[in-house]
C-alpha positions in Angstrom: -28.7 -4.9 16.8 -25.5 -6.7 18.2 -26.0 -9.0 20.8 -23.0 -8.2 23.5 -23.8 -12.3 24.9 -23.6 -13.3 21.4 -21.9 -10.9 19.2 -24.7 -11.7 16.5 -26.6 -9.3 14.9 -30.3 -8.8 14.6 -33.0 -6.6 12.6 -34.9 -4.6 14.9 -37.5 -2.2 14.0 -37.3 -0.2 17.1 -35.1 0.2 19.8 -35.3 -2.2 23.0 -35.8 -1.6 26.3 -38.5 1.4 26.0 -38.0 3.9 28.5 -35.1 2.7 29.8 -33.2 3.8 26.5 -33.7 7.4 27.4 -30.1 7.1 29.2 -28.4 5.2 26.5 -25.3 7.3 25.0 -26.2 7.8 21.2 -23.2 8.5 18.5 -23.7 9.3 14.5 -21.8 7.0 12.5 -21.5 7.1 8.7 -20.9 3.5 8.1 -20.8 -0.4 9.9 -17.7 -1.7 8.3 -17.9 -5.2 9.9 -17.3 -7.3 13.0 -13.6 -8.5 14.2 -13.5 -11.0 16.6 -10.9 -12.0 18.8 -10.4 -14.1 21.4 -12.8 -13.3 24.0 -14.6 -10.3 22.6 -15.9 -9.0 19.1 -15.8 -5.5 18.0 -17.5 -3.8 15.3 -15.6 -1.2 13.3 -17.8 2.1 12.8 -17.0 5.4 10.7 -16.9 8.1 13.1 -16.1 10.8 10.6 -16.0 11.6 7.2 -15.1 14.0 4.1 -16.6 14.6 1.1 -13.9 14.2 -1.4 -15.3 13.9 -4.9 -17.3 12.1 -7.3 -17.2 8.5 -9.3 -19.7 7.7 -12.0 -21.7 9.9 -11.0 -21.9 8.9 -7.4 -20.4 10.7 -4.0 -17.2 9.8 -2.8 -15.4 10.2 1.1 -12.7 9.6 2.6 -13.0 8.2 5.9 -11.5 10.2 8.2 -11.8 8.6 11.7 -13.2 5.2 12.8 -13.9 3.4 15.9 -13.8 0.1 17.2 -16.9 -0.4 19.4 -17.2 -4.0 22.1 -19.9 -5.2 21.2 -20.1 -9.1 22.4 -17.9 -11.5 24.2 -17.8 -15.4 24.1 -17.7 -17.2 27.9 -14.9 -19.0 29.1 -11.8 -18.5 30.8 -8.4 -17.7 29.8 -5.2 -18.9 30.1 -2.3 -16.4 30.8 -0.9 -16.4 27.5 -4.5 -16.4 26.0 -4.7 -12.9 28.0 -1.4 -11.9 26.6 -2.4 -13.0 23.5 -6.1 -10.8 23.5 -4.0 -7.9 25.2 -2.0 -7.8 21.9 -4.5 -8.5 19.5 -6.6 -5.3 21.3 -3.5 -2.8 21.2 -4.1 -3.9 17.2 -7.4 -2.6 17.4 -5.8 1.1 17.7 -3.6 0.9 14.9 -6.3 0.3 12.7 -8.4 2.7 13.6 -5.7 5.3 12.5 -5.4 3.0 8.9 -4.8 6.0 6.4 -6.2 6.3 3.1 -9.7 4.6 3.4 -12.6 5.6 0.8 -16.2 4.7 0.7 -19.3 4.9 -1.2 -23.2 4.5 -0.5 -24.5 3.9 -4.1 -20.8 3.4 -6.5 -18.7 0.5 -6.5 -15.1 1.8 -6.4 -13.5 -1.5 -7.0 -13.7 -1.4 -10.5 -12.7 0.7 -13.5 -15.1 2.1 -15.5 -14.6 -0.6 -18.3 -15.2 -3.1 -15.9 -18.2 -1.7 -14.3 -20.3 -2.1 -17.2 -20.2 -5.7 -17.0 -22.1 -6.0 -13.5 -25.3 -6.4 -13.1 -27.2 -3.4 -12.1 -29.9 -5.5 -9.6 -27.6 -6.5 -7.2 -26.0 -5.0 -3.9 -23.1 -3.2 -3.8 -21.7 -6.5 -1.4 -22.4 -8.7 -4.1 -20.3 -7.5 -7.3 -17.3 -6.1 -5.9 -13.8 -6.8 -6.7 -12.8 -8.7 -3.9 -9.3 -8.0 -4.3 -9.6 -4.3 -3.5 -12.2 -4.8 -0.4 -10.0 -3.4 2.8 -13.1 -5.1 5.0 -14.1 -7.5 2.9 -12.6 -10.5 6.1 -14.5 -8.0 9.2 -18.2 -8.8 6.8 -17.6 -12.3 5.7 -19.9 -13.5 8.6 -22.4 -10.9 8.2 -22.6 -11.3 4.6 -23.6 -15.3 4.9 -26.2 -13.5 7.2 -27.5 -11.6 4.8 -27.5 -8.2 6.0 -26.4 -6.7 2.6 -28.4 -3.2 2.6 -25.8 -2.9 5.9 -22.4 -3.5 3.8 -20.4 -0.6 2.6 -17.3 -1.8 1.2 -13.8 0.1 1.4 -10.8 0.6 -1.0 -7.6 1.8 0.8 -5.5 4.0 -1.9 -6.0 7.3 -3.3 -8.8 9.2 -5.2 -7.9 13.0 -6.4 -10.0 15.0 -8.5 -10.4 18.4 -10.4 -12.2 20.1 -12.6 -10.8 23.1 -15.3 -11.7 25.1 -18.1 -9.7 24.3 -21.2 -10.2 25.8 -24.6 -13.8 27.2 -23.1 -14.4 23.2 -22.2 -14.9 21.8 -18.9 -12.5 19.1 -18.1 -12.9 16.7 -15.0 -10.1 14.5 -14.3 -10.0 12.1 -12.2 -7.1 9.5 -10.4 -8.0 6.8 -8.4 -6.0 3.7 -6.5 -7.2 0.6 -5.4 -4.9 -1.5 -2.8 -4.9 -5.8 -3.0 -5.4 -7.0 0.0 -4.2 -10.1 -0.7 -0.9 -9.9 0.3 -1.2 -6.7 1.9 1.5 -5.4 4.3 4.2 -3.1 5.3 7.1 -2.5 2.7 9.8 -5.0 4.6 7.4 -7.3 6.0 5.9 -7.9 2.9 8.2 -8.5 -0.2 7.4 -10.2 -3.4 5.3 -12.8 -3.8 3.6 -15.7 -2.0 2.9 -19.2 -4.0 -0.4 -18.4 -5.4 1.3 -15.6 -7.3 -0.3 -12.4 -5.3 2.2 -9.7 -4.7 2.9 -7.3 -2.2 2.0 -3.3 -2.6 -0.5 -4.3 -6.0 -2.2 -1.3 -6.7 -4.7 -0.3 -9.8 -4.4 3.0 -10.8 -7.3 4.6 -13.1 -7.3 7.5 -14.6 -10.5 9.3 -16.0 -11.7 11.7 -18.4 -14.7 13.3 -18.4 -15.8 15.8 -20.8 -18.8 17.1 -23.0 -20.6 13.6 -21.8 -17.7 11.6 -22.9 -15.7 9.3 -20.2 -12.4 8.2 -20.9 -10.7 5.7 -19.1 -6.3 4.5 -18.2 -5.5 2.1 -16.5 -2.5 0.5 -15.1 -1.2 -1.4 -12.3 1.9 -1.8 -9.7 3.6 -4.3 -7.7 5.9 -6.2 -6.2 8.5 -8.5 -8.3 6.5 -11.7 -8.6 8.9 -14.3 -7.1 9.5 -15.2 -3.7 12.2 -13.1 -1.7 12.6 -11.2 1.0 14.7 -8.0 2.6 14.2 -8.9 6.4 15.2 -5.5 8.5 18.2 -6.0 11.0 19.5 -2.5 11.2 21.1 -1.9 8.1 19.9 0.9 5.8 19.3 -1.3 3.1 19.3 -5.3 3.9 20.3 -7.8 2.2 18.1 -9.2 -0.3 17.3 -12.9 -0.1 16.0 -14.8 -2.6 13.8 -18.3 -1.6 11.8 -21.4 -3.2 13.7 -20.7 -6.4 12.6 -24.4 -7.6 9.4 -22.4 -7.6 10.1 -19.2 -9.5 8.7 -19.9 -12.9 5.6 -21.4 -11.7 5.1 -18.0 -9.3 5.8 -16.0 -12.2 3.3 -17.5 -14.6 0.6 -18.2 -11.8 0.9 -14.3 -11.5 1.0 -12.9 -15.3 -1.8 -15.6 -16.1 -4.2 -14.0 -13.7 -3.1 -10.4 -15.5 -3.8 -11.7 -18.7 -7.0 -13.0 -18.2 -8.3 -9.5 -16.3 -6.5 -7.0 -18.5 -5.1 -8.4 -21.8 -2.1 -7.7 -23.3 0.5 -7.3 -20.3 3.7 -4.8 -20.3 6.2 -5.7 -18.0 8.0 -2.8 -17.3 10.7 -3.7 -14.6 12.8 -0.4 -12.9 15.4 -2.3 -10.7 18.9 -2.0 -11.2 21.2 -4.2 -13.2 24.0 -3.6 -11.2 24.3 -3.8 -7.4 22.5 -5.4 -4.4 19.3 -5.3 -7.1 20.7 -7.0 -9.6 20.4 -10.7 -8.0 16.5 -9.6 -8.1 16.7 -7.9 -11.3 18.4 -11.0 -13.0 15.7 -13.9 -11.9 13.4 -11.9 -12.5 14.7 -11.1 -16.1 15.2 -15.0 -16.3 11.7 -16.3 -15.4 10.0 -13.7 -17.8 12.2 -14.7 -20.7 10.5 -18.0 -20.3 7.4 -17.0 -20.1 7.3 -14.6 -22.9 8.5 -17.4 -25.3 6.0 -19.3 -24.5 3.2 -16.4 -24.2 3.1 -13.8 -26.6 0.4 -12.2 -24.8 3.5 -10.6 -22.2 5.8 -8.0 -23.1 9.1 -7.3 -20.6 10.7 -4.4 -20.8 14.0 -4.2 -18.3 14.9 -0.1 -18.0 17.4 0.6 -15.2 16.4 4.0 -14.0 19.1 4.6 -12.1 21.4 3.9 -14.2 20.0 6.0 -17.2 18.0 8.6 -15.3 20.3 9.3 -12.5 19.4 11.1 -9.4 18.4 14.2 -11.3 18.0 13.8 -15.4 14.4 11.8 -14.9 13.7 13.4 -18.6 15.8 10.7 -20.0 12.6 8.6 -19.1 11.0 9.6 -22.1 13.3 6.7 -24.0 11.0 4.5 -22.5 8.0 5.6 -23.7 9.5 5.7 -27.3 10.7 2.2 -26.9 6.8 0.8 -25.6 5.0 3.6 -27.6 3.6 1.1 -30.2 2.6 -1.5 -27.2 0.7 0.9 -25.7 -1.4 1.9 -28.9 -2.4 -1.6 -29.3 -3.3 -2.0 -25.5 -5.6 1.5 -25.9 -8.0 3.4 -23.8 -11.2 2.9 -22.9 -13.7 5.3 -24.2 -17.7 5.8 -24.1 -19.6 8.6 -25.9 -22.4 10.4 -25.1 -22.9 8.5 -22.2 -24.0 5.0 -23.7 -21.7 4.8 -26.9 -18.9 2.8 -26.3 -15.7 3.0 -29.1 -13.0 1.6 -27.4 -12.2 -0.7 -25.2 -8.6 -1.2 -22.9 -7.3 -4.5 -24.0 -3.9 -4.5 -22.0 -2.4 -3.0 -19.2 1.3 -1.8 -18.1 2.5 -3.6 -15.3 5.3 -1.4 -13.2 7.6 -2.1 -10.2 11.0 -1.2 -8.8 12.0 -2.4 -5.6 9.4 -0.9 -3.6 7.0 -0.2 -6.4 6.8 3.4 -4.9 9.4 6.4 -6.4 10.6 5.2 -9.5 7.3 3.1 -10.0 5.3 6.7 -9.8 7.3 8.9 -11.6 7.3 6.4 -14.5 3.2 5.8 -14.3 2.8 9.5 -14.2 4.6 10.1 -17.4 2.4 7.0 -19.1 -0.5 9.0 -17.3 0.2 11.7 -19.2 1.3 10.7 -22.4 -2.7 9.1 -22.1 -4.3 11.5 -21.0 -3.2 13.8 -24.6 -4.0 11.3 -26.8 -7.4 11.1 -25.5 -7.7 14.5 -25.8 -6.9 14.8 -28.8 -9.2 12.0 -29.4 -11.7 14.4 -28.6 -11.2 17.1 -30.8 -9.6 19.0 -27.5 -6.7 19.1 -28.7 -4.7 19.6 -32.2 -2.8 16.7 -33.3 0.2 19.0 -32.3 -0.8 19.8 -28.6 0.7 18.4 -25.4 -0.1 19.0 -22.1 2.9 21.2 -21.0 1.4 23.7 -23.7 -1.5 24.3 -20.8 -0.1 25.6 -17.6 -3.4 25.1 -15.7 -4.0 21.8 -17.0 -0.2 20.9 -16.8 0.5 22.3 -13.2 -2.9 20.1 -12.1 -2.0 17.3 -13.5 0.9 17.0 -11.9 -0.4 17.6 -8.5 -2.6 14.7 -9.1 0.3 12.0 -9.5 2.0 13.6 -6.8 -0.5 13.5 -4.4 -1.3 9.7 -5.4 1.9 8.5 -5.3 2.6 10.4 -1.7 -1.0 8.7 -0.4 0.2 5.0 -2.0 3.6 5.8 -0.2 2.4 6.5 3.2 0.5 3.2 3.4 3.0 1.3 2.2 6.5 2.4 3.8 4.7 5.2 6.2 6.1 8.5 4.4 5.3 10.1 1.4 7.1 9.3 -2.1 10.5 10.2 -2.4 11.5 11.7 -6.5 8.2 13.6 -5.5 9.2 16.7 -7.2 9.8 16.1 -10.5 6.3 14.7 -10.4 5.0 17.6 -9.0 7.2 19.9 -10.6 8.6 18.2 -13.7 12.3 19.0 -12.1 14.6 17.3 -9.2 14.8 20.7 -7.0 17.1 21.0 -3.7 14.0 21.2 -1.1 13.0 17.6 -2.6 16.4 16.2 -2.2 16.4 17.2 1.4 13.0 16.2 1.8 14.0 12.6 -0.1 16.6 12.7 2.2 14.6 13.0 5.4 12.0 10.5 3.9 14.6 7.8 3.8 15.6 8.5 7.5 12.2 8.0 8.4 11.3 5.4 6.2 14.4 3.6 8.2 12.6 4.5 11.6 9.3 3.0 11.0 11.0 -0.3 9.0 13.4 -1.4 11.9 11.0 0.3 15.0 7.4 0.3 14.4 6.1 -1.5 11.1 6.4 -5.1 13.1 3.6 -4.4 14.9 1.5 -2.5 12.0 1.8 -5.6 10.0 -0.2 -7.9 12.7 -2.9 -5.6 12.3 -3.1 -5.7 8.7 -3.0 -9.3 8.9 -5.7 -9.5 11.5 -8.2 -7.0 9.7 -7.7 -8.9 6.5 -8.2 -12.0 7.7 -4.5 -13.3 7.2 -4.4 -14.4 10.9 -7.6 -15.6 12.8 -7.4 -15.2 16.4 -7.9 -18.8 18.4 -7.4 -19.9 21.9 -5.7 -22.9 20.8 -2.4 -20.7 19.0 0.0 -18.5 20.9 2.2 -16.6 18.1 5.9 -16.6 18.5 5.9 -13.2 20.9 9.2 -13.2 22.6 7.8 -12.6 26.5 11.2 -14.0 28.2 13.2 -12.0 30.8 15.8 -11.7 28.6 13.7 -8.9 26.1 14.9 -6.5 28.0 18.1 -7.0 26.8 17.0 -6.3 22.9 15.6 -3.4 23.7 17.2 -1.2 21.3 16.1 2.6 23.3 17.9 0.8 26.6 20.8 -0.1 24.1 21.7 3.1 22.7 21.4 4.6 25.5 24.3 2.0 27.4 26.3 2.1 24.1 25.7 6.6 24.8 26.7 6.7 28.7 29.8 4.7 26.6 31.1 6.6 24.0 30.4 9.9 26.8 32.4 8.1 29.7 35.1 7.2 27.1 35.6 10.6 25.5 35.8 12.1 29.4 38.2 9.6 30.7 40.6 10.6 27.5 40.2 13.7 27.9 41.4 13.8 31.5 44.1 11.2 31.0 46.9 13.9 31.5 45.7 14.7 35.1 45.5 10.7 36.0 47.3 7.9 34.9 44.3 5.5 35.4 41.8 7.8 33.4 43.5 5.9 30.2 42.6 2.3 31.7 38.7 3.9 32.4 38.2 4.8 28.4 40.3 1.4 27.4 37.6 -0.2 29.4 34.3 2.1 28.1 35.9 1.9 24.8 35.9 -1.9 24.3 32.6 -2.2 26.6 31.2 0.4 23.8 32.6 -1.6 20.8 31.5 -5.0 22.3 28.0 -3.9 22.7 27.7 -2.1 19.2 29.5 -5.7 17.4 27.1 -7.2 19.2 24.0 -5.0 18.2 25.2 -5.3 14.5 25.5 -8.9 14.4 22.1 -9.3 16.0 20.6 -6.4 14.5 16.9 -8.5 13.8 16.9 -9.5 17.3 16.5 -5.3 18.2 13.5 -4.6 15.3 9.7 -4.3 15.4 8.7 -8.0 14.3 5.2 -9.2 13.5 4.4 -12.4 15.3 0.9 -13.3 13.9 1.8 -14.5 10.2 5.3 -15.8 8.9 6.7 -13.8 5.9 5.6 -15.9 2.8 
């Protein structure tokens, strides 16, 4: 029980108010994710629907398909104007994550950690109590429950991706399985969030597994993504791509090693493999990058960096070419292996390293490159396992191949969406081992709408990451940096274009009935330079006219 006077919460073995409950409204949930409390008011996050997706060690898997945020207490007091504005805000939040994509759950498996890792937990405790705290989506909404102790309540979350299938393969049943698990550390939009903060956490870190499971053996890949590990950031302003800006670069190095360390000393042996370009508006990235990591590998041999431009060897369109880079870490990743368990309880390999990926946005390039590592896994454990000849590869089974496939595709379009709000762009040759004409145009559209939600909508999707996870904590005594002067209205980009519209229309008239009236050519001289004036003006302010977030600064 909640307490609406209170907001805290209660064991009851039977419902209050005896008859009197006869009239209450009653709703199914499948899960209490937590309490969120704002200014005023608390709210408890329930699971209104779900879908069975799968299974993980043995254990049922959903996806949760719709939540609700119900009121359940509020504190006394009054509040100011701008604490009203400010709880107004914060509750328009509320709705955005409700409609959070990519949300999976489990009653009785912990699904943020690898197998590997799994082993090493104690069996007798709650599922609360050895998660991975990095991969908890409401790990901030049950902090105050948890020192409450209602553990039997808490059902923790992983935002990412988990695909499975199951095929017959040689007269063997094969069940693979992919699954992501998002930090939340620095979690974020993809232009709100760039890099890393000082602590070393990076934006967009995802761990990927991929698992085996066949004639009672598991097998087990893992790797991770994310952002370039020193501080910088791309703030929007308009422009397709802006400008990259690099910051605190006294601080570089010790970013860069606060980050690997933490690698090292979860997953071993690290490969570095770093997509960005060397050339263009990248390359300042690319290059201090390259520089702190050629300092740290000197002086730790445990690291491994490995710059590949993909662009500039792959193309748009010849993403075989990749294969070089697998020749050129082949040997790394034979010494970083696989884990591996037989017969259930016989364990004959461990993972003792891990390939570390980004590009810029740790999305297209990043996916296409993991799949291919996936891959190139996946056959030597099968060949491990006697399913395969020595001589086999995956491409030799269409079933197997054509699924396999799907799976990164599917994973990298879920990661994708909940990053930079569409699905993956270089998605084809993923899916389809090919760069094919309906996924340029569908690339194409992607990067239009990726452009959308950066400049017009993520500002506000950001605060309510940053509330859910705790980033921000909502206090009477703080009014964030919400712009709430009379003069918004004149950044208001849909009233904008439309002026600098009714411009270029009223310009192109007047010309066009210059002949007929001598003053028609002073009417577009004037709509003309009012048109250009407004759009210089627009351009030059161009971050003045974006979504911003207001709750947390960038870094």
């Amino acid at each position: 029980m909640i307490s609406r006077k209170t907001g805290q919460l209660q064991f009851i073995s039977d419902l209050p108010g005896g008859d009197s409950c006869q009239s209450c409204r009653r709703q199914v949930v499948f899960g209490f994710l937590g309490v969120l409390r704002l200014l005023s008011e608390a709210y408890a996050l329930v699971v209104t629907s779900r879908e069975y997706v799968g299974s993980y060690c043995g254990s049922t898997v959903y996806r949760i398909c719709s939540m609700k945020f119900l009121r359940c207490g509020s504190e006394s007091g009054h509040l100011t104007e701008i604490q009203r504005s400010n709880e107004a805000h914060l509750r328009s939040l509320l709705q955005l994550l409700e409609a959070t994509p990519g949300l999976y759950m489990s009653y009785d498996a912990d699904l943020t950690h690898s197998v590997q890792a799994s082993l090493s937990l104690q069996r007798n405790q709650s599922l609360w109590k050895q998660v991975d705290s990095r991969f908890v989506w409401n790990k901030q909404l049950w902090d105050n429950l948890y020192k409450m102790q209602f553990d039997s309540f808490a059902l923790p979350v992983i935002q990412g991706s988990f695909q499975t299938y199951e095929l017959e393969l040689k007269k063997t049943l094969l069940k693979v399985s992919l699954i992501a698990r998002r930090c939340v550390r620095r979690i974020g939009t993809r232009m709100w969030r760039r890099g890393a903060n000082s602590n070393g956490d990076v934006a967009n870190f995802v761990e990927t597994e991929q698992i085996l499971q066949v004639n009672g053996c598991v097998a087990s890949y893992v790797q991770v993504r994310g952002s370039i590990p020193i501080i910088w950031e791309q703030v929007v302003d308009l422009t397709y791509k802006p400008k990259i800006k690099l910051a605190n670069l006294d601080e570089t190095p010790r970013v860069v090693e606060r980050h690997f360390r933490e690698l090292t000393e979860r997953y071993g042996f690290v490969v570095a493999v770093d997509l960005v370009n060397q050339h263009g508006s990248e390359a300042v990235l690319g290059m201090a990058y390259a520089n702190a990591m050629q300092t740290l590998t000197t002086v730790n041999a445990n690291i491994h960096y490995v710059p590949f431009d993909f662009h500039q060897i792959c193309g748009q369109v010849k993403f075989e070419k990749l294969a070089s880079l697998y020749e050129d870490i082949k040997d790394k990743l034979s010494k970083q292996g696989y884990f591996l368990m037989m017969d259930g309880c016989d364990i004959v390999e461990k993972q003792i390293g891990v390939v570390r990926t980004n590009c810029i946005d740790c999305l297209d390039r990043t996916n296409v490159t993991q799949s291919l590592l996936g891959r190139k896994s996946l056959e030597v454990q099968l060949q491990r396992l006697n399913i395969f000849e020595q001589s086999d590869t995956i491409d030799k089974f269409p079933n197997l191949d054509v699924k396999l496939k799907t799976l990164w595709a599917d994973h990298g379009d879920n990661v994708s969406l909940q990053y930079s709000g569409t699905s993956a762009l270089k998605g084809d040759f993923v899916r389809f081992g090919k760069r094919t004409v309906h996924g340029i145009l569908k690339d194409g559209y992607s990067g239009l709408a990726r452009y959308y939600y950066n400049n017009l909508h993520d500002g506000k999707r950001q605060d309510a990451l940053d509330l859910a996870a705790g980033h921000y904590t909502a206090s009477r005594g703080f009014s964030f940096r919400e712009d709430r002067t009379s003069m918004k209205i004149l950044t208001y980009l849909p009233l904008v274009a439309a002026v600098v519209f009714a411009g270029l229309v009223f310009t192109t008239k007047s010309l066009r009935n210059a002949q007929q009236d001598g003053y028609q050519l002073l009417y577009a001289f004037i709509w003309g330079t009012l048109t250009i004036v407004i759009t210089a003006l627009v351009r030059s302010n161009g971050r003045r006219f974006t979504s911003r977030p207001y709750l947390c600064k960038l870094n």
